[in-house]
C-alpha positions as CSV (number, residue, x, y, z in Angstrom):
1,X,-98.4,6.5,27.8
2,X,-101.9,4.8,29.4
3,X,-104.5,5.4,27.4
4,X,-107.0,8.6,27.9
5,X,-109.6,6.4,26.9
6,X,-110.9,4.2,30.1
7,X,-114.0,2.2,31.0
8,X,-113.5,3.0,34.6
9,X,-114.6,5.9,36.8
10,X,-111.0,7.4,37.1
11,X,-111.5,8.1,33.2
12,X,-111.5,12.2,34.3
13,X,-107.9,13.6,32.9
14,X,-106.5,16.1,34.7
15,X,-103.2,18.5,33.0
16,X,-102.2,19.2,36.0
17,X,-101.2,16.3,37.7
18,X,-99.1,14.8,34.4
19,X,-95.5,14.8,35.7
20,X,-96.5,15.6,39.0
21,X,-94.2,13.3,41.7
22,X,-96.6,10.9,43.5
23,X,-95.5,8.3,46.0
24,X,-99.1,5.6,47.1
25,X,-98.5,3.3,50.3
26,X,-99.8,-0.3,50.2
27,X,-100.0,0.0,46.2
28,X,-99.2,-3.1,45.4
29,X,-102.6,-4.3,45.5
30,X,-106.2,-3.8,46.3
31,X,-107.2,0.0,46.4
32,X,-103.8,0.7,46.4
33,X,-103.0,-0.9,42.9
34,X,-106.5,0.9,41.8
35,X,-104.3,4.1,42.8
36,X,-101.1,3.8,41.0
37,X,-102.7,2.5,37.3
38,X,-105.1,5.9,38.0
39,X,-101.8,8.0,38.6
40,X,-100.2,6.4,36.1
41,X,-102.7,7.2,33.4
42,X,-102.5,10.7,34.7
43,X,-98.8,11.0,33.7
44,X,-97.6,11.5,36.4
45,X,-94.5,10.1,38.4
46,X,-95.3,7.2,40.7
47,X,-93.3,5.5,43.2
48,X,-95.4,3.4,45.5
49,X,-94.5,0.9,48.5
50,X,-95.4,-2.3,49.9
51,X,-94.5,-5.8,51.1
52,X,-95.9,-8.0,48.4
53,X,-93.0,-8.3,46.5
54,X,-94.0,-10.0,43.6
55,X,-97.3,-8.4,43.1
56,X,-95.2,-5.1,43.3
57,X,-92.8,-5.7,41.1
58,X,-95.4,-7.7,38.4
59,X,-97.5,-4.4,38.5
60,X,-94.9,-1.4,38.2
61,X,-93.2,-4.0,35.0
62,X,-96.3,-4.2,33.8
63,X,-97.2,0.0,33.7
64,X,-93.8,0.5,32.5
65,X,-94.2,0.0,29.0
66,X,-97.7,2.1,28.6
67,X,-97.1,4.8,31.0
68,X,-95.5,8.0,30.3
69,X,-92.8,7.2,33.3
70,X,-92.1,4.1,34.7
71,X,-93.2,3.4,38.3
72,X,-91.0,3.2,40.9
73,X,-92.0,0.0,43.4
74,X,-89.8,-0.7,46.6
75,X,-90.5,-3.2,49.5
76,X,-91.1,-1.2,53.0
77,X,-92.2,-2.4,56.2
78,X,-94.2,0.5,57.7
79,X,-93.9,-0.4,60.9
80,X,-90.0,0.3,60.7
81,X,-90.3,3.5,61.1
82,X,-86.7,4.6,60.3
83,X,-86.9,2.7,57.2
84,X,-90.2,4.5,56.5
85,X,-88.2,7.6,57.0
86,X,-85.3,7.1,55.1
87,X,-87.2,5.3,52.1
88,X,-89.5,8.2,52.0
89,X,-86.1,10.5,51.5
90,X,-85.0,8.5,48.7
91,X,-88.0,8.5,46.7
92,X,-88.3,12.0,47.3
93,X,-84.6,11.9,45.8
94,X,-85.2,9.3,43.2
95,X,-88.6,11.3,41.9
96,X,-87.0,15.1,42.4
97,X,-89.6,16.0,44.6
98,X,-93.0,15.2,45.7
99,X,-96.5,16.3,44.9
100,X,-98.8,14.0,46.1
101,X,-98.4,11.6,49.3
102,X,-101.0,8.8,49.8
103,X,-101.2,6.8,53.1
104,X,-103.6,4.2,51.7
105,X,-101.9,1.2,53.6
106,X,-103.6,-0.9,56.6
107,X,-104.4,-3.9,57.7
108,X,-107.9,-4.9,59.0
109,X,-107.7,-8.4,60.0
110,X,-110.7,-9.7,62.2
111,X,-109.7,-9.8,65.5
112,X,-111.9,-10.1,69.2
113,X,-111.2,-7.9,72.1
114,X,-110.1,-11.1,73.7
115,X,-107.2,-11.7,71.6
116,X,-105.5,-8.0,72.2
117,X,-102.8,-8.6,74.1
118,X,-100.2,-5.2,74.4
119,X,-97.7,-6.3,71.9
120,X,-100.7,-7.0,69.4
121,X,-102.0,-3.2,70.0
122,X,-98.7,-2.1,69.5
123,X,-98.6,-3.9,66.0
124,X,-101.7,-2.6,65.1
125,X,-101.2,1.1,66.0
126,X,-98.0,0.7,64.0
127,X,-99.6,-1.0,61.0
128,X,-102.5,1.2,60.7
129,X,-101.9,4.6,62.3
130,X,-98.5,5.5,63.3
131,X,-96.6,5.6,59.7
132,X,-99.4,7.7,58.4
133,X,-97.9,10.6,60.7
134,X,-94.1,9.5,59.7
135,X,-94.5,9.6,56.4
136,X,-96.3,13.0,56.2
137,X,-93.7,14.4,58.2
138,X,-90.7,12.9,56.3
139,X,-92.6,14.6,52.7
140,X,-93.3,17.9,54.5
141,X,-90.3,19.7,54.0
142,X,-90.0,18.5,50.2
143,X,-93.2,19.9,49.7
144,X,-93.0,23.3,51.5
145,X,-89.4,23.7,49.1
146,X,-92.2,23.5,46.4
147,X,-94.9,25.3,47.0
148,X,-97.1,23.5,48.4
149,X,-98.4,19.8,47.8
150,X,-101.3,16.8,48.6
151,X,-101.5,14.4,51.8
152,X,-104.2,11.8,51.5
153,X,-104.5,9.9,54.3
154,X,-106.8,6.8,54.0
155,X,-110.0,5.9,57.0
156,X,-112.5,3.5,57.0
157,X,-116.3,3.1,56.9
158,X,-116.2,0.8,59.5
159,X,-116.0,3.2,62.7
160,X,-118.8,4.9,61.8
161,X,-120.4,1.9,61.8
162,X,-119.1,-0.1,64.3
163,X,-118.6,-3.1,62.7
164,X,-118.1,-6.2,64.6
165,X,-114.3,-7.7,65.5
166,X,-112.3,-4.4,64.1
167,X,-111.5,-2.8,67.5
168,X,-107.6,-1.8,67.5
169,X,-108.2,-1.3,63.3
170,X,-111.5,1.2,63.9
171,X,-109.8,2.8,66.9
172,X,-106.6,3.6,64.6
173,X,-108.9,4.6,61.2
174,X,-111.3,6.8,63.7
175,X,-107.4,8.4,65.1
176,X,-106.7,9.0,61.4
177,X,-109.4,11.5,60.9
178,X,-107.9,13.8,63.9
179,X,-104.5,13.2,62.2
180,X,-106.1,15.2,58.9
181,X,-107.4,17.9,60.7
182,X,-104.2,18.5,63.0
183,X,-101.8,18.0,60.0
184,X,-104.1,20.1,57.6
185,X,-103.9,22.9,60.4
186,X,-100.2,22.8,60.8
187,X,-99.4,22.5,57.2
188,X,-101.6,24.5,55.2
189,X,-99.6,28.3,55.3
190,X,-97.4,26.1,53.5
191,X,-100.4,25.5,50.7
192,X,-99.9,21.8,51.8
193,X,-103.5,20.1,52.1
194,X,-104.3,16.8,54.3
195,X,-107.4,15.2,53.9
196,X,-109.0,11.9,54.6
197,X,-110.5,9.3,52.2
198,X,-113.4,7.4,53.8
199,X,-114.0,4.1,51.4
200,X,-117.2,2.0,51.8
201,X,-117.1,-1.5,51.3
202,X,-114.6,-2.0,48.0
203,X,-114.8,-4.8,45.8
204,X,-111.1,-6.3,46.5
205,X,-109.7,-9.7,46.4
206,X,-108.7,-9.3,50.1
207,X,-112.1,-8.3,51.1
208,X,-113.8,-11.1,49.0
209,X,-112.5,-13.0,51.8
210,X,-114.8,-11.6,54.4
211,X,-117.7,-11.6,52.6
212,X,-120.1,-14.2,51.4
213,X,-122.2,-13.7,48.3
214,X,-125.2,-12.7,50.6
215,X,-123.3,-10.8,52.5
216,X,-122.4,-8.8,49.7
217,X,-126.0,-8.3,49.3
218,X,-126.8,-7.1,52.4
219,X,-124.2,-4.3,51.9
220,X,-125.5,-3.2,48.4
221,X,-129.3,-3.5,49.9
222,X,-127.8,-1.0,53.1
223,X,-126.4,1.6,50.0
224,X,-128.3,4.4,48.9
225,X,-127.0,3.0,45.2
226,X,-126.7,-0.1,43.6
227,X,-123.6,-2.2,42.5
228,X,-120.1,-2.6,44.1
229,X,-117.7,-0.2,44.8
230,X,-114.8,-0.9,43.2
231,X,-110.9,0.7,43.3
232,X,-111.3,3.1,40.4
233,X,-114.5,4.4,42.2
234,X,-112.4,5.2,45.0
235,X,-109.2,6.6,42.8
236,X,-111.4,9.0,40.9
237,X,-112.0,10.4,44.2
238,X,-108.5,10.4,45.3
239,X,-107.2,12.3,42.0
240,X,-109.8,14.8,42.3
241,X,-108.0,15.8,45.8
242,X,-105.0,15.1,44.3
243,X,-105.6,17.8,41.5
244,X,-105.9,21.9,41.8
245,X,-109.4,21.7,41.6
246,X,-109.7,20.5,45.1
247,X,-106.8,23.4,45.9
248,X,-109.2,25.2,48.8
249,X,-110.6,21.1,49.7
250,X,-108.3,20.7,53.3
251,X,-108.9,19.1,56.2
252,X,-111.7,17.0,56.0
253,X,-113.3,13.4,55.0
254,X,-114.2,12.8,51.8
255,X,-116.4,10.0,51.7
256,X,-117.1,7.2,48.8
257,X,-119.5,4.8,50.2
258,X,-122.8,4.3,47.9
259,X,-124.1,6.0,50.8
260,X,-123.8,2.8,53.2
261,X,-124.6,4.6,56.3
C-alpha cells in the first residue's frame, strides 16, 4: 500500500474511504493523475478513464505495486456517449460497485468566437459538459443499490472571471454548476451527493503551456495567498467531499483558488 506518510496536501487519511470503489475521468494526467495517486493512497479502489494511452497505462503500472489495489485504467472517448455508458457499467462491474464518481475531464483549448463554427460547439459541449450528465446517470442506480454515494463534478475559475478566448469551455463549466444543483436535488433521498469543484489556476504541464513565467506572476500577485496551486491542493479538497465528513456537504461549489478572485 502508498505510504500514509506524504509531503503533499492530500496527506489527510481518511478510514473510510479505504476500499471504497472510485472511478476519476481524465485521470491519466494533470489534476486528474493528482486524483487517482490521492485515492490510491487512501486504499481505496480506483478505476479511472482517459485517452492518453500510454500515460494511462504508465501510471495505473506504476501504483500497482504500492497501492493496496491495483488501479484500473481504460481508454474512453467521452464524447461517445454509449461507450461512456457502457464502460461506466463495466467498471461498475469490474469494481463491485461504486462510491465515488469524479467528472474531472475537459478540454479548455484557446479558441476566438470567430472560429466557432456549429460542429465545433457541438465538440465542445460534448467534451466538456455533456458526459458529466451521462456518467452520473449511468452510476446512479449502482449507488442508490448502496446506500448512497459521491458525484464530483469538476468547474472552472475561469467564468467567474471571464477570461479571454474560453467561450464554448466557460459557457459548458458555468452549465456544470446548474448540473450540481439539479442532480444534487434529484439524487439526494437517495443519500447520493453532487457537488462542484471550482480549481484556480493549477500548476499542470498542460497549463504551463498557457502561461509565461510572468504570467504566472500576475496570477500569484491576483491570489489572496502565495505560491502555486498544485494537483494535490486540489485532491485534498476532492477527498474531503469524497469522505463522510462532507456527508450533509450537497449541492454546491467548492472552491480552491488562493482566493484568485
Amino acid at each position: 500500500m502508498l505510504s500514509m506518510a506524504s509531503t503533499d496536501s492530500a496527506n489527510a487519511i481518511y478510514p473510510d474511504l479505504q476500499d471504497k470503489k472510485v472511478i476519476v475521468s481524465g485521470g491519466a494526467s494533470g489534476i486528474g493523475e493528482g486524483l487517482v495517486k490521492a485515492f490510491a493512497r487512501q486504499g481505496a479502489q480506483v478505476a479511472f478513464i482517459d485517452i492518453q494511452d500510454e500515460a494511462g497505462e504508465a501510471l495505473a503500472r506504476d501504483l500497482a505495486t504500492q497501492a493496496r489495489h491495483a488501479p484500473i485504467y481504460r481508454h474512453l472517448d467521452l464524447t461517445d456517449i454509449e461507450a461512456v455508458q457502457q464502460t461506466m457499467k463495466d467498471l461498475v462491474s469490474e469494481l463491485g460497485g461504486i462510491d465515488v464518481l469524479v467528472n474531472n475531464a475537459a478540454n479548455d483549448d484557446r479558441h476566438s468566437i470567430a472560429e466557432v463554427t456549429p460542429a465545433f460547439w457541438e465538440e465542445r459541449m460534448n467534451v466538456n459538459l455533456r458526459h458529466q450528465f451521462f456518467a452520473a446517470q449511468a452510476v446512479a442506480p449502482a449507488m442508490k443499490a448502496a446506500g448512497g454515494g459521491s458525484i464530483i463534478n469538476f468547474g472552472s475559475i475561469s467564468w467567474h472571471l471571464a477570461l479571454p478566448d474560453l467561450v464554448l469551455y466557460q459557457t459548458t463549466k458555468a452549465a456544470i454548476s446548474g448540473l450540481t444543483r439539479s442532480l444534487a436535488r434529484d439524487l439526494g433521498r437517495d443519500n447520493i451527493r453532487v457537488n462542484t469543484v471550482v480549481p484556480g489556476n493549477v500548476k499542470t504541464p498542460r497549463q504551463e503551456k498557457w502561461y509565461t513565467p510572468e504570467g504566472e506572476a500576475e496570477i500569484v500577485a491576483a491570489q489572496c495567498l502565495s505560491g502555486r496551486i498544485m494537483p494535490d491542493d486540489v485532491a485534498a479538497l476532492v477527498l474531503f467531499l469524497s469522505s463522510q465528513g462532507a456527508r450533509m456537504c450537497t449541492g454546491h461549489d467548492y472552491w480552491i483558488d488562493a482566493g484568485w478572485r
